[in-house]
N, C-alpha and C positions, 0 to 999 in steps of 0.2 A: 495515419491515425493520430488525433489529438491527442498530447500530452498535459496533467497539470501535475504541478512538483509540487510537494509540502514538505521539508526539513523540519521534522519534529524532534532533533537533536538537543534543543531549548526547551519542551514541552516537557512538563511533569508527566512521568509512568502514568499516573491515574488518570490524566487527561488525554493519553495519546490515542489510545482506541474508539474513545466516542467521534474525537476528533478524525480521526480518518474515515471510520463510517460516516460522519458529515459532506465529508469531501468527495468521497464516492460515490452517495447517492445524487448529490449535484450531476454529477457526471452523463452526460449524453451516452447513450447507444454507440459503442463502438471507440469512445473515447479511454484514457490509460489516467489513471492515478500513479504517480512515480512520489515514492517515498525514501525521503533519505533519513537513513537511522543510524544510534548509534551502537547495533548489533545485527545481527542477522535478525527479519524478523518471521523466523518459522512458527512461530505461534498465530501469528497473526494471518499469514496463510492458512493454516487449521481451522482458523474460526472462521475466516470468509469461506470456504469450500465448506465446510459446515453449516454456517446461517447466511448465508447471501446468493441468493439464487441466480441476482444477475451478474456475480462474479466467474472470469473464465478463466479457470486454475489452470488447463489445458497449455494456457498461452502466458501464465507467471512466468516470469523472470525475477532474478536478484546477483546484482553483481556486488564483490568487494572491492571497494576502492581505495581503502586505507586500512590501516590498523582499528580504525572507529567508526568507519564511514561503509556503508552499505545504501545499494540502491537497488528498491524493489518495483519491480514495475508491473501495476496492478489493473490488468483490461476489463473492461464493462462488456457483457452480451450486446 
């Protein structure tokens, strides 16, 4: 399974979510969006299982890697 990374750890709060919905819908069939942040981002799982039909919550993952560092990894149907 393809992976694409985006470190929005330098993105302003107000620009992080449009900007991952950007990245995700690029996204092929079967491909992962892997997101490094600087929190856990359970919200942002809410809102995709919520409004993103081709998102597969089933198969989210998030690991922490640091004290600041989280990595979410986000699969496309």
């Amino acid at each position: 399974m393809a992976a694409t990374t985006l470190d929005i750890r330098d993105v302003p709060p107000s620009e992080r979510h449009p900007k991952i919905h950007d990245a995700f819908q690029a996204l092929g069939s079967g491909e992962t969006l892997e997101i490094v942040n600087d929190h856990e981002p359970k919200p942002l799982f809410y809102e995709f299982q919520a409004e993103v039909e081709d998102f597969d919550a089933d198969a989210y993952e998030v690991q922490q890697r640091g004290a600041t560092e989280f990595v979410a990894r986000l699969p496309k149907k």
